[in-house]
N, C-alpha and C positions, 0 to 999 in steps of 0.2 A: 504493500500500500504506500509506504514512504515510496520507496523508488518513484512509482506510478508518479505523483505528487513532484517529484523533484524533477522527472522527466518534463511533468508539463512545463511546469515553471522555465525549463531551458525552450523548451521552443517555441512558450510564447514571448519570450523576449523579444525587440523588435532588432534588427542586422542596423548593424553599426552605422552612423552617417556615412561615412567613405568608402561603402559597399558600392559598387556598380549598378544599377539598377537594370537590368534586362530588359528591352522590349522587345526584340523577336531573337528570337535562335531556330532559324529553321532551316530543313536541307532544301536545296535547291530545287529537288522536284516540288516539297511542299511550297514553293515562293511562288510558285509557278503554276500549280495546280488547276485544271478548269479554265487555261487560257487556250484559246481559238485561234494563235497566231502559229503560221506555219512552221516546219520543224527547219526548215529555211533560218528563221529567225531564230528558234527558240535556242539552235543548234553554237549561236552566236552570241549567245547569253551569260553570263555568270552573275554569282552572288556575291556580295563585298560585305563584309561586317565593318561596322564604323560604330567612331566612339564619339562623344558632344553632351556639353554640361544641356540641360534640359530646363524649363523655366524655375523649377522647383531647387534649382540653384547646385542639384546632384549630376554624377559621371553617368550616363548611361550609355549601353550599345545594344546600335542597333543591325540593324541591313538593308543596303540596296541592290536590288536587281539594273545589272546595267550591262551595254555592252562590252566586252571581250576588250575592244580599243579602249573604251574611256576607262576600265576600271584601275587602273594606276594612278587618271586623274583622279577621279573620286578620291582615293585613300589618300593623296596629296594635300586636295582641298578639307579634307575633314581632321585631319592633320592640322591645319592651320585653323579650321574652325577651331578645334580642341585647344589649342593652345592660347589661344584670341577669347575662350570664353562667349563665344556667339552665340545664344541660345536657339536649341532646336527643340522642336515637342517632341517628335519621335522621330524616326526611321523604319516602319513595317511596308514590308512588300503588298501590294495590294494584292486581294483575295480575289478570283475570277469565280470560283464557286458558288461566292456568297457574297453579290454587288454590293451591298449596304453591311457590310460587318464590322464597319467602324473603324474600316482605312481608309477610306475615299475620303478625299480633302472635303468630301462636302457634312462628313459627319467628326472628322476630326482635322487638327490643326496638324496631321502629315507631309514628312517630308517623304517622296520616292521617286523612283526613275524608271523600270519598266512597265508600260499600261498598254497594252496591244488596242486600240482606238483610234477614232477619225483626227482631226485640229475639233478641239471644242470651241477654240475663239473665231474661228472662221467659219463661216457658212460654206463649206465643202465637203465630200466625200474623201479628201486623200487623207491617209495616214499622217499622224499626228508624230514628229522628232521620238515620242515614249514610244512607240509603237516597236521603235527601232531597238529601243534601247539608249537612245542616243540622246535624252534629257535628263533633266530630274528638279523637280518642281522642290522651291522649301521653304516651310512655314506659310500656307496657303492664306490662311487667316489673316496674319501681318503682312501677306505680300499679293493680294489678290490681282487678279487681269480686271481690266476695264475697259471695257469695248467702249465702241464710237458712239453706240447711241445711251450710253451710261450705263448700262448691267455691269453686273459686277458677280464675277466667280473666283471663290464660293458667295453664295448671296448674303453669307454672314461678314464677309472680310471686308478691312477697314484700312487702309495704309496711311498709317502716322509715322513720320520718318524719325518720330523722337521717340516709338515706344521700341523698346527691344526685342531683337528677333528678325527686326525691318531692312531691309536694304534698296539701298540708295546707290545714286552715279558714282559716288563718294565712297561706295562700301571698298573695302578691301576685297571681299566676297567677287564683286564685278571686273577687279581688276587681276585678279586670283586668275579666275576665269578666261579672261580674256587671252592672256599671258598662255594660257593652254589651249587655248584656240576653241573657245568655246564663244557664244552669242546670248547677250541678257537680251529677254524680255522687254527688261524696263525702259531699253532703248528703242525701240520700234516704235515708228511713227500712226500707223491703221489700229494699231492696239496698243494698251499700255502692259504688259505680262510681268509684273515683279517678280511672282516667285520664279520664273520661268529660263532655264540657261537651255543649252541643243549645242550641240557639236556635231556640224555636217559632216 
């Protein structure tokens, strides 16, 4: 009975501040799972764990699905996020099984990079830079798109270039980028895309 008792007591303790905080650890096939994109693509793929303090002021890691070329960038770029303290909400791979499961930027404040999908900001059919692999959107919330006739995705995002998480012309984030031959968003003149980078 003591035992019992002194067991619980250890594991409800709560893990120490300087714990890591996990928000995806998955293999590859599950990041992936339920996507419709050909094995063309999918063949072209891989997963990157990344680390980034998170708003809650904790280390957490996560993962992006990206392409095969970019994924050196990524671990570069998240590198410097890490080190720069930028806050990121999370990193989970979006789920194709389950559209609404609380990765899509429109029910969380996610960061990711593969999404097998059309351009959502344009009115066309061609495949969206994620589709490829070859994006990855972050912190939707603080850095939403804004079309021409004023919408804004997600319908909840706000872009104040003084709250944290945000990036601007200014960011280091944009010049990181650039530097590696990537393309912001937030530059484009038909649309405004903040959280939005693409490496053609």
């Amino acid at each position: 009975m003591l035992i019992t008792v002194l067991l619980s007591l250890v594991f409800a303790v709560a893990p120490p501040a300087g714990d890591i905080v996990v928000d995806s650890r998955q293999t590859f096939e599950e990041a992936i799972a339920g996507t419709s994109a050909p094995d063309s693509i999918v063949r072209m793929l891989t997963l990157v764990d990344v680390e980034y303090y998170s708003f809650d002021g904790r280390l957490h890691r996560g993962q992006i699905v990206i392409h095969r070329e970019a994924a050196d960038d990524i671990r570069q770029i998240f590198r410097e996020i890490k080190a720069r303290r930028f806050p990121v909400q999370s990193a989970i791979p979006i789920k194709f099984d389950k559209p609404d499961n609380g990765t899509s930027m429109d029910t969380l404040n996610n960061t990711y990079g593969f999404h097998y999908r059309p351009k959502t900001t344009f009115r066309t059919a061609r495949l969206s830079a994620h589709a490829y692999g070859r994006a990855i959107d972050i912190n939707p919330f603080r850095n939403p798109a804004v079309l021409r006739n004023g919408r804004i995705i997600p319908a909840c995002g706000q872009y104040d270039p003084q709250i944290p998480g945000t990036i601007t012309a200014a960011s280091f984030l944009v010049r990181y980028f650039r530097q590696l031959g990537w393309r912001w968003g937030g530059s484009w003149t038909s649309v405004k895309d903040y959280m939005h980078f693409e490496k053609p």
